[in-house]
Phi, psi and omega in degrees: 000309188284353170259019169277299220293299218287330172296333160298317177280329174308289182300333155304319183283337177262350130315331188306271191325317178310271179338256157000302182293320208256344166279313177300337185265327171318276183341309194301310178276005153260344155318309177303286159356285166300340190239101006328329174267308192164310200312085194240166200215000000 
């Protein structure tokens, strides 16, 4: 039972991080975008 719950939880944290990970690469690449049109900040 308790190697359920921890396998369950592995998988909430590696979804999290995913999740976390595919937004810092979003961010990144409007970033990029932007100080490419001129726009810098």
């Amino acid at each position: 039972m308790r190697r359920r719950w921890l396998r369950r939880l592995g998988w909430m944290a590696t979804l999290w991080a995913g999740g976390v990970a595919v937004l810092a690469l979003v961010a990144l690449l409007l970033r990029l975008l932007m100080h490419a049109a001129g726009m810098r900040a």
